[in-house]
N, C-alpha and C positions, 0 to 999 in steps of 0.2 A: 395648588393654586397656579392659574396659569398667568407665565408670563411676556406670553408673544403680543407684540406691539398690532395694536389692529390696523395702524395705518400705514405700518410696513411697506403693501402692496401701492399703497398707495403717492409714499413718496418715492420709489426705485419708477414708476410709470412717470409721475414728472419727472423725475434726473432724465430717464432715456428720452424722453418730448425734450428735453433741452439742448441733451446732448445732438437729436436730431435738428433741432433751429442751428446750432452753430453750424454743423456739417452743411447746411441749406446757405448759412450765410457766407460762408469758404467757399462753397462753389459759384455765388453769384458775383465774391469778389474778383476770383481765380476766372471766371467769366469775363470782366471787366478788366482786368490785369490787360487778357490776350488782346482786346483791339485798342487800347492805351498803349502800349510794348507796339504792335504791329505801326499805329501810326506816328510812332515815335521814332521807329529806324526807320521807317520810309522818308519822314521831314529832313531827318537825320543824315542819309545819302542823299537826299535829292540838294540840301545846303551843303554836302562834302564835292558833290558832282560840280555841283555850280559855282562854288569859290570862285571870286574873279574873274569870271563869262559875263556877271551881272553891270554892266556899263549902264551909263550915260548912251554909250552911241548904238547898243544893242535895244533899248528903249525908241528912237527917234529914226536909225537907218532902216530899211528894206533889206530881207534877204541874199545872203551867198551863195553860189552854190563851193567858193572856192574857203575852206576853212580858217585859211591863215586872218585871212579880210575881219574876223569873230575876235581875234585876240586884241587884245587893251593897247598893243601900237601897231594895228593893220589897217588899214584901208578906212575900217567901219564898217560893220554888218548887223543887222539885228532883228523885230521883230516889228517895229512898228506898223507896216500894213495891215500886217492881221490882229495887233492891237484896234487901230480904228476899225475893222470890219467886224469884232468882235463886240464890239459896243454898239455900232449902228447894228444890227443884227438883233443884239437882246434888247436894244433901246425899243426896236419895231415891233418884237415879239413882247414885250411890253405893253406897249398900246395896244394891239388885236387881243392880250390876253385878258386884260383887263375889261375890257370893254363888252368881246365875248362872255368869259369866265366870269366874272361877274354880273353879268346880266342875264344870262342865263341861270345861275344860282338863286339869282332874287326872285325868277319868275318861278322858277320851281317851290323853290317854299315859302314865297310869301303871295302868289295869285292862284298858281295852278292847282286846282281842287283836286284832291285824293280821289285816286281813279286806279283801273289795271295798267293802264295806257303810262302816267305820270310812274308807277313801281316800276315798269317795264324799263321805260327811260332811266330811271334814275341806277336799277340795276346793270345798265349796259354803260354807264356812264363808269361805275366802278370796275366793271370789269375792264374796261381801256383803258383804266389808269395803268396796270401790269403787263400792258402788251409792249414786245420788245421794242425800243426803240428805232431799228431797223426795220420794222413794219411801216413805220410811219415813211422812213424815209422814203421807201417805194411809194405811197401810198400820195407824195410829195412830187416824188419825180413823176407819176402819173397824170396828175393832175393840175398841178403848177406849175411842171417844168413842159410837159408835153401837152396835156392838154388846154391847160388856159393861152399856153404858148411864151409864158414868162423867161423861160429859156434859165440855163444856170445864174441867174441874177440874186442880190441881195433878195429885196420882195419875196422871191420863191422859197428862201432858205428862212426866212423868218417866220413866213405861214407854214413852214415845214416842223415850225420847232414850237411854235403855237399851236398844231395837232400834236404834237408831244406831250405838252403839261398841262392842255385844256382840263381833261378830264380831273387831273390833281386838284387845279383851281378851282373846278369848281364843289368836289367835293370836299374841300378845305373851306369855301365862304358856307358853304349850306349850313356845314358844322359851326360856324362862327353865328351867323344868322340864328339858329339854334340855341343857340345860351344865350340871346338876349331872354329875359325875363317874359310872359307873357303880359304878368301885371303890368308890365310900362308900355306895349301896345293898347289895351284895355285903358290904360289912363289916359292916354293920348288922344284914342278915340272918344273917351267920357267928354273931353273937353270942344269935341265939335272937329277933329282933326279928321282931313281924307286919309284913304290910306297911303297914296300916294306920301302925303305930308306924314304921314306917319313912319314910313321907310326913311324918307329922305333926314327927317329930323330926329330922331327916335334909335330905329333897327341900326343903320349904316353907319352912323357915330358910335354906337355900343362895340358894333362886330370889326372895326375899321381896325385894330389891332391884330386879329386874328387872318382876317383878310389881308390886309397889307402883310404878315408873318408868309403866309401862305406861298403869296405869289412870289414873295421876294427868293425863296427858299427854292419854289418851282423853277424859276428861272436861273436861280446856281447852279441847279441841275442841267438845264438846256446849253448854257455857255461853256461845258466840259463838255459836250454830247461833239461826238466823231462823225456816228454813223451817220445820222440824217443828212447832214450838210456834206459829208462824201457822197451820198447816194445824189440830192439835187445838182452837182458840180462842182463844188465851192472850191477854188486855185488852190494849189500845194506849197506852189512860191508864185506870189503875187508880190510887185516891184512896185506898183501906187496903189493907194489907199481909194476904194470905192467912193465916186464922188454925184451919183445917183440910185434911186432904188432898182434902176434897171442894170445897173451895171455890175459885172465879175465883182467875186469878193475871196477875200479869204477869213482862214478864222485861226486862234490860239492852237484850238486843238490836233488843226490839220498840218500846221506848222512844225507842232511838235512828234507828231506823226510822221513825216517828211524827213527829216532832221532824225531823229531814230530807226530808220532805215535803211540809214546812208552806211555806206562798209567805214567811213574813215573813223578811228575812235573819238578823234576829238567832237566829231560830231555829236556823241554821247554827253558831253559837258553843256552843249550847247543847247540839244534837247533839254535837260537838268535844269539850264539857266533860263529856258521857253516854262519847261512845268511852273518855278518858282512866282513867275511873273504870275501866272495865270492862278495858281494857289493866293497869290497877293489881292487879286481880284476878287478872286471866291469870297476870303476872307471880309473883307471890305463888305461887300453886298450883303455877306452875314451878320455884321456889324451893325447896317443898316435896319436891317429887320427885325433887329434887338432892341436899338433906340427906337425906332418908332412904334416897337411893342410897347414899353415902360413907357413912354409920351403923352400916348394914348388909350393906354390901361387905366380904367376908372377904379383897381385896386390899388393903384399905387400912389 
């Protein structure tokens, strides 16, 4: 009489599926480890670098070229110009982005009828989202700095950073636009609504989480961006704070580019005490586009 277990085969094939899910799940944490570990000693140095560079008067002064002026009882030196140009900058690219990027998003998928022409668009639209950011900036200095005649000004360097994140934004709202329901278009319409009134009361309140996420996120992007606003002109060390659209500007990232270049070491701290700030900022804006997610999230 035999007595081999029939389902033998059958429990050693689950043990090894299991023992394969753990080995799957080690490697996605051992995954996640590496850029948790990575951004953790970067935070890590860049608050060992900046100890004590981080003032009151590195916040409010204009740039040094002389290092001592950076220390906690020199002179006073810091970052404030390219704070304020780094705000009016993303404040402008803000408004063009928006207004653009979102209105373009809404025509395409809620008027413009499915066509080759509308696929063609929409697939060139994705693919300029991955194009390097240094394309743009030529693409900036060509046209807004040389051709419209705008010259190295704010204005140029905003619409420079606005063909940056356009295409993100607006593949970000289509996809928000998209998970409205269609049932609650249909209903709106049932009750005698234009389409118009339809978008405006209906789609734009549903997706306004996702869209405001979008852009807010696009634009953390563009305010750490080097290249472009190198490539338009944007000052290295600028001493006042941009006080029209046409005027010279500078920005966070070029400062601290500037400052990281310099042979003196201490310069090195000072750069570290420019990053933090500007991590501070990031931060923030990220902040922002988290509250107004859960605000305005009809899940929550």
């Amino acid at each position: 009489m035999s007595t081999n277990n029939p389902f033998a085969d059958g429990t050693d094939d689950i043990e090894r599926k299991r023992q394969i899910g753990r080995v799957f799940v080690g490697i996605c944490f051992a995954s996640t480890l590496v850029g948790i570990v990575a951004l953790v000693a970067l935070l890590a140095d860049v608050i060992y670098e900046s100890w004590g560079w981080v003032t009151w008067e590195f916040l409010t002064y204009p740039p040094s070229q002389v290092v001592e002026n950076f220390l906690p009882d020199g002179r006073g030196a810091g970052i404030y110009p390219a704070i304020v140009g780094s705000i009016f900058l993303i404040a402008l690219t803000a408004v063009f982005t928006i207004f653009l990027g979102v209105g373009a998003a809404v025509y395409l998928e809620e008027y413009a009828a499915d066509s080759q022409l509308k696929s063609f668009i929409e697939a060139n639209i994705a693919n300029l989202a991955g194009v390097p950011s240094i394309v743009y900036g030529l693409l900036g200095l060509a046209i807004f700095v040389r051709g419209i005649q705008l010259g190295s000004s704010l204005i140029a360097g905003a619409l420079t950073l606005t063909l940056l994140i356009l295409p993100i934004v607006i593949v970000s709202t289509q996809e928000s636009l998209r998970s409205v329901p269609d049932s609650q278009r249909q209903a709106a319409y049932g009750v005698g609504a234009t389409q118009w009134q339809v978008i405006r009361d209906v789609v734009l309140p549903r997706a306004l989480p996702g869209i405001m996420t979008g852009t807010i996120l696009s634009l953390s992007r563009a305010i750490g961006e080097t290249a472009p606003i190198l490539m338009v002109g944007a000052a290295t060390s600028l001493f006042v704070s941009p006080d029209s659209l046409t005027a010279p500007f500078s920005a966070m990232p070029m400062m601290i580019f500037e400052w990281a270049t310099l042979p003196e070491p201490e310069f090195q701290h000072v750069a570290a005490a420019g990053i933090v700030v500007l991590l501070t900022i990031l931060l923030l804006m990220n902040a922002v586009a988290i509250l107004i997610r859960n605000k305005y999230d009809p899940r929550s």
